[in-house]
C-alpha positions in Angstrom: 174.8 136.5 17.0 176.6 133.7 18.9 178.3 134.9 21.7 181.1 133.4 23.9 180.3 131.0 26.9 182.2 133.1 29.2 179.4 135.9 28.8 177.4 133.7 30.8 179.4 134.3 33.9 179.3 138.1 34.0 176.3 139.5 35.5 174.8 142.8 34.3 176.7 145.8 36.7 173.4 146.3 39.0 175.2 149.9 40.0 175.0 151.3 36.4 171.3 149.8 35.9 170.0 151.6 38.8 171.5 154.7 37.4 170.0 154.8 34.7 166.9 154.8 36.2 168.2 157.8 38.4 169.0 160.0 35.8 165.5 158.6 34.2 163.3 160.1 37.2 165.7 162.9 37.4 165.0 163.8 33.9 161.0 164.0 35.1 159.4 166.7 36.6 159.3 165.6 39.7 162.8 166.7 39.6 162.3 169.5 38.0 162.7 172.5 40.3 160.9 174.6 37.7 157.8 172.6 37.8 157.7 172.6 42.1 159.9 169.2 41.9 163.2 168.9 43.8 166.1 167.8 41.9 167.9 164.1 42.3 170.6 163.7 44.8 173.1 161.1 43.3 174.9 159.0 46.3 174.9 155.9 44.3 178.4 156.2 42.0 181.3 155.5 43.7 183.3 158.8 42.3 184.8 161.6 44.3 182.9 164.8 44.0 186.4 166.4 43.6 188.2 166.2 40.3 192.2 166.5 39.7 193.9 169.4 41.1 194.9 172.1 39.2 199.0 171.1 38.7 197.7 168.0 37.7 195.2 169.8 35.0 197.9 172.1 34.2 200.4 169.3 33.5 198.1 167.5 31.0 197.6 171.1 29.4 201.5 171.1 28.9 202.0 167.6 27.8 199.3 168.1 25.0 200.5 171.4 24.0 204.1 169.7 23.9 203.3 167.1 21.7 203.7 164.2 24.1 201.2 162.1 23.8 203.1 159.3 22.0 202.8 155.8 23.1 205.1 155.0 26.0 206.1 151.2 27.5 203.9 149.2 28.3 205.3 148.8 31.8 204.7 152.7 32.0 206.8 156.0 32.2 209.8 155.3 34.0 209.1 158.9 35.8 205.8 158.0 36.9 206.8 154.4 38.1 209.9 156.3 40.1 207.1 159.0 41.6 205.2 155.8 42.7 208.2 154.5 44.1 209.2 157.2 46.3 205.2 157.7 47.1 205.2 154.5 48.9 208.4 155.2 51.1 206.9 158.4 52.2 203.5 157.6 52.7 204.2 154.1 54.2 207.5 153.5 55.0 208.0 150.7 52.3 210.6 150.1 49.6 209.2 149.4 46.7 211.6 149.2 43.6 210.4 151.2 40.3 211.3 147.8 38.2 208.3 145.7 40.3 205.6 148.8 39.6 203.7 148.4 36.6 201.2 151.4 35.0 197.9 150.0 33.5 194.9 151.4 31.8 193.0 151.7 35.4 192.4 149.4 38.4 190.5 147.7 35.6 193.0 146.6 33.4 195.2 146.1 36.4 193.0 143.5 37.4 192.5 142.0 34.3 196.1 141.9 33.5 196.4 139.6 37.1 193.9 137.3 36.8 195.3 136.8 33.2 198.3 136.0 34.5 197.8 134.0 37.1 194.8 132.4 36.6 193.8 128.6 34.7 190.9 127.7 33.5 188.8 126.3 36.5 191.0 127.8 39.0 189.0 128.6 42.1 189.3 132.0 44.0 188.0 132.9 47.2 186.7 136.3 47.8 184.4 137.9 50.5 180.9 138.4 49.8 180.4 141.7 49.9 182.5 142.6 47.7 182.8 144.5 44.3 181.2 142.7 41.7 183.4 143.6 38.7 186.1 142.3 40.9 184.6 138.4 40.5 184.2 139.7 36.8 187.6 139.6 36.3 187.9 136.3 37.7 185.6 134.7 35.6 186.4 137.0 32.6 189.8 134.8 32.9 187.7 131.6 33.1 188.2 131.2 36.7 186.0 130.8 39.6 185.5 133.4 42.1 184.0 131.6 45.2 182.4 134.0 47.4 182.5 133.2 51.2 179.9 135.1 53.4 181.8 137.7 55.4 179.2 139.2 58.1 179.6 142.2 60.5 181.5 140.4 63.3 184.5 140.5 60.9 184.4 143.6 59.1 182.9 142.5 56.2 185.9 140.5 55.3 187.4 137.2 54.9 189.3 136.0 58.0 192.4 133.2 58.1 190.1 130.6 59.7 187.8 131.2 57.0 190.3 131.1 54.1 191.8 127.7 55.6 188.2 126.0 56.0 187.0 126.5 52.0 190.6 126.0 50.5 190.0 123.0 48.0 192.3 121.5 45.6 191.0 123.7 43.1 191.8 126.8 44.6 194.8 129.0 43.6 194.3 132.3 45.8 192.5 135.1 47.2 192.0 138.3 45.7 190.7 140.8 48.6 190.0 144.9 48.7 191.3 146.5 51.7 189.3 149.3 52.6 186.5 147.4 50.2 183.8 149.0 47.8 180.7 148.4 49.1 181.6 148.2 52.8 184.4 151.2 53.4 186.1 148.7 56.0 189.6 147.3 55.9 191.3 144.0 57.0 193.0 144.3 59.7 197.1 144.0 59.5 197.2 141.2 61.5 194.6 139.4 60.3 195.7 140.3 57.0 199.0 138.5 57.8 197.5 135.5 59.0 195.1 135.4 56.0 198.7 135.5 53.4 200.3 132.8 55.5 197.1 130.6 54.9 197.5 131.2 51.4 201.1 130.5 51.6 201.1 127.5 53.4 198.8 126.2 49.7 201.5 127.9 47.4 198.5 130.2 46.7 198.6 134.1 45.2 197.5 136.8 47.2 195.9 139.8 45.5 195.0 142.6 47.5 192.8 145.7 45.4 194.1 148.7 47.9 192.3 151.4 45.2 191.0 153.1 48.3 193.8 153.0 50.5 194.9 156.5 50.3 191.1 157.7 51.5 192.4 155.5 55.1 190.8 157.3 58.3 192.4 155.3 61.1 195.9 154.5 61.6 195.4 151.0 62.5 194.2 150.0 59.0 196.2 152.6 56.9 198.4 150.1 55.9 199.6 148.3 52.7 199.4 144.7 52.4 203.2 145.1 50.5 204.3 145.4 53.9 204.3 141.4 54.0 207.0 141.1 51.3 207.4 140.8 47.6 204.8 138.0 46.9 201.7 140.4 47.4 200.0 141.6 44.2 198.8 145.1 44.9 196.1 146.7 42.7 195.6 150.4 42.8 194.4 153.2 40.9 194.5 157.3 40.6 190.7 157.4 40.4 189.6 157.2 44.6 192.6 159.8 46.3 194.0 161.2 43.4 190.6 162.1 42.2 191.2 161.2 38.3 188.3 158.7 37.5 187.7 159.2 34.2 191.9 159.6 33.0 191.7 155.5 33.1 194.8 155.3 35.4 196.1 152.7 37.8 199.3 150.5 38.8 200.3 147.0 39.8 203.0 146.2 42.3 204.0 142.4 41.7 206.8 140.4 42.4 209.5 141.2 40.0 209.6 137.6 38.1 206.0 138.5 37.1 206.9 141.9 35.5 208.3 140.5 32.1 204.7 138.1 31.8 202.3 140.8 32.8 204.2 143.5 30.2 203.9 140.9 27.5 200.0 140.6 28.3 200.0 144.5 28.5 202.1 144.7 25.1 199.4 142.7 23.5 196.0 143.4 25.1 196.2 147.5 26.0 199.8 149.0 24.8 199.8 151.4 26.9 198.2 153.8 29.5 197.0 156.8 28.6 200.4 158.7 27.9 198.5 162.3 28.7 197.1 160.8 31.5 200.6 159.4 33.0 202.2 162.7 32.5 199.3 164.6 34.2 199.8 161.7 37.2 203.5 163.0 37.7 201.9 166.1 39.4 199.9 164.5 41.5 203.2 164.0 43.9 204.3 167.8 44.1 203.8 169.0 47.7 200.8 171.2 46.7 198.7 168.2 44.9 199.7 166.4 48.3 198.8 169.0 50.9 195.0 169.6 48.7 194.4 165.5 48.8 194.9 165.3 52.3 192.8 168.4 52.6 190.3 166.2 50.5 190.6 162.9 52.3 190.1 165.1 55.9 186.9 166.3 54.5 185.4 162.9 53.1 186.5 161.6 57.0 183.9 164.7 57.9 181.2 163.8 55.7 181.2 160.1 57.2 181.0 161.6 60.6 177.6 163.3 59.5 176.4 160.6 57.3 176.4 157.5 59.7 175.5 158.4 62.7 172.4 160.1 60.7 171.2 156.9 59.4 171.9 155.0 62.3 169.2 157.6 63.8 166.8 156.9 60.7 167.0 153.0 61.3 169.2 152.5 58.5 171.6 150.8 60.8 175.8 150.8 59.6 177.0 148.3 61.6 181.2 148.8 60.9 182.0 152.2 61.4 183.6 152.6 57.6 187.7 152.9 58.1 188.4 153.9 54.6 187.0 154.7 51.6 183.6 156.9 50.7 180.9 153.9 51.4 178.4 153.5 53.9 176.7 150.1 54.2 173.4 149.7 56.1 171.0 147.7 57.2 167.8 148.5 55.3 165.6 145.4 57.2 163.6 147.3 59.5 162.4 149.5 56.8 161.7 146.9 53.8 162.6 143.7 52.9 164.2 143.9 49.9 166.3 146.9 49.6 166.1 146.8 45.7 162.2 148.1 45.8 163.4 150.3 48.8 165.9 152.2 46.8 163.5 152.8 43.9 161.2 154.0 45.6 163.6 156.3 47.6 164.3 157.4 44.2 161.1 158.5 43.8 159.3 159.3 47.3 163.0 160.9 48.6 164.4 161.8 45.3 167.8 160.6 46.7 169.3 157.8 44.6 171.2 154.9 46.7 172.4 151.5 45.4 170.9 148.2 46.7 172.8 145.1 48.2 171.9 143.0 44.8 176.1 144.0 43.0 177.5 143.0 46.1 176.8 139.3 46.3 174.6 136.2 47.2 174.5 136.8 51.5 171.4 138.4 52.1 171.6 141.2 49.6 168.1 142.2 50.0 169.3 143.3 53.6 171.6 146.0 52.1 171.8 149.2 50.2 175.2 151.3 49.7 175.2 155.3 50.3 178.0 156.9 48.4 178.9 159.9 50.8 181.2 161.1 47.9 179.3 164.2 47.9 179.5 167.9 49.2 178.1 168.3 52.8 175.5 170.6 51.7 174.0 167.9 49.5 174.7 165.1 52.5 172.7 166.5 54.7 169.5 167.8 51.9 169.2 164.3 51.6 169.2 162.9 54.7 166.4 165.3 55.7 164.7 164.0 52.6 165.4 160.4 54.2 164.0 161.3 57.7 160.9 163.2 55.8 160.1 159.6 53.5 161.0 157.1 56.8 
């Protein structure tokens, strides 16, 4: 069957592929402990080890025993854009009206929804490479161009002002950044962040920042949101990463409030609604005791980093940015192989321990890379960083 142009554009999701072929060899028995094999160690999927707390279990229980589970706005329930509301003046200090927040399907269909919106047909977008590679998706998914700029160690893995202002063409209409990022863990920093928005600015451009991982922050200087520079930023965010509720298919927007009425009309049309069980589950996540276990939870992914780099540091598998934010570690696979797509396979098989390779991420020197999820319990960390150090 004919298929649509704009499936040219999107790239297979490299992540997924190689997990397939994880759970392949961890179906053999190699991996079978019964048979003398030792099981696979997943640190490739970006997904908490830690699922939704138990008011938040208990409140989709009550909403499904209740009967509520018809479709609600499309801009969300007003409760849960209210408990968003109040989140951010708590957690950050910033007002951020209930009318300008806007409850999607997921960080996906946040996204999608944005570049929808805002996006033309040929309309250029500049984004660091690495990055996440559904992110460009989206972009192109709206027949847009995502332009990747290189974005090396020295800066953190991310776009800088100077940077921004060189490749800005007449055919560019924004940014669209991820601060802490998926596959780095590493975060703009504020001021850089603000010089980067008044680049954009000074073009009439959009800036859309994905902050999806912004509640796992580990250092005060980055723990910041990008809102803080007024009501122009487009924030993208999610309850998968600190809330811990991946598979529910939750997220939000925060956009200026004149493009609320466009982005529910889109929403209307493409998705209806969120998940209503899902959004009344989400109200729980703000109660004290869902609060006190996250930061509980965040505390102990800061812990597993701890372990995890400096241990492949040792093993040669060198992180060069200390990861701010998020449950990524990014390292330097080059003095071990040169091209970290045959390295992780055949860590898959030698070490048993499944990691992702550079090749998502972008067009720099992705051989160079591979991506350890750390998003697992300490226990299982450190099994398979002795299985590293056995294999290297």
């Amino acid at each position: 069957m004919k298929t649509a142009r704009r499936l040219d554009h999107i790239e297979p999701f490299y992540v997924m592929e190689c997990a397939k072929a994880a759970v392949e060899i961890a179906a053999s028995p190699a991996c079978d402990p019964r048979q003398g094999g030792e099981r696979m160690l997943f640190l490739n999927i970006g997904e908490p080890d830690f699922t939704a707390p138990p008011l938040v279990q208990e409140a989709a229980q009550r909403a499904i025993r209740d009967g509520r589970s018809q479709y609600t706005q499309a801009t969300g329930l007003p409760a849960l854009r209210e408990a968003l509301s109040q989140w951010y003046r708590t957690r950050f200090g910033l007002d951020i009206p209930a009318r300008r927040i806007v409850i999607t399907a997921g960080a996906s269909a946040a996204l999608q929804l944005a570049c929808l919106a805002l996006f033309e047909a040929g309309d250029e977008v500049l984004m660091p490479d690495p990055s996440y590679p559904c992110n460009r998706h989206f972009v192109a998914a709206a027949e847009a161009v995502a332009r990747l700029l290189p974005a090396h160690a020295e800066h953190r893995f991310q776009l800088d002002a100077d940077a921004v202002a060189r490749a800005w063409s007449p055919a560019t209409r924004g940014v669209l950044l991820a601060s802490p990022s998926n596959p780095t863990g590493t975060s703009i920093h504020p001021d850089e962040m603000r010089r980067i928005d008044a680049v954009v600015r000074g073009h009439d451009g959009v800036t859309i920042v994905d902050e999806i991982y912004l509640g796992l922050s580990y250092d005060e200087t980055f723990g910041h949101s990008t809102l803080a520079l007024g009501e122009h930023i487009i924030s993208v965010n999610s309850f998968s990463k600190y809330f811990n509720m991946t598979g529910w298919r939750l997220g939000w927007l925060v956009l200026p409030e004149a493009l609320v009425p466009p982005v529910e009309r889109l929403a209307q049309n493409l998705f209806i609604c969120a998940s209503t069980i899902a959004q009344h589950a989400a109200l729980a996540c703000f109660e004290p005791e869902s609060i006190t276990e996250y930061e509980r939870r965040r505390a102990e992914f800061r812990a597993r980093r701890d372990v995890v780099v400096p241990a492949l540091n040792r093993l040669g598998l060198k992180v060069p940015v200390m990861p701010d934010g998020a449950f990524y570690a990014y390292a330097d696979c080059s003095a071990h192989s040169a091209d970290s797509w045959d390295f992780c396979f055949d860590l898959m098989h030698r070490a048993h321990v499944a990691l992702t390779p550079g090749r998502d991420f972008g067009r720099d020197d992705p051989k160079r890379w591979l991506r350890l999820s750390f998003a697992n319990a300490m226990p299982q960390l450190e099994e398979a960083l002795q299985r590293l150090a056995r294999v290297l």
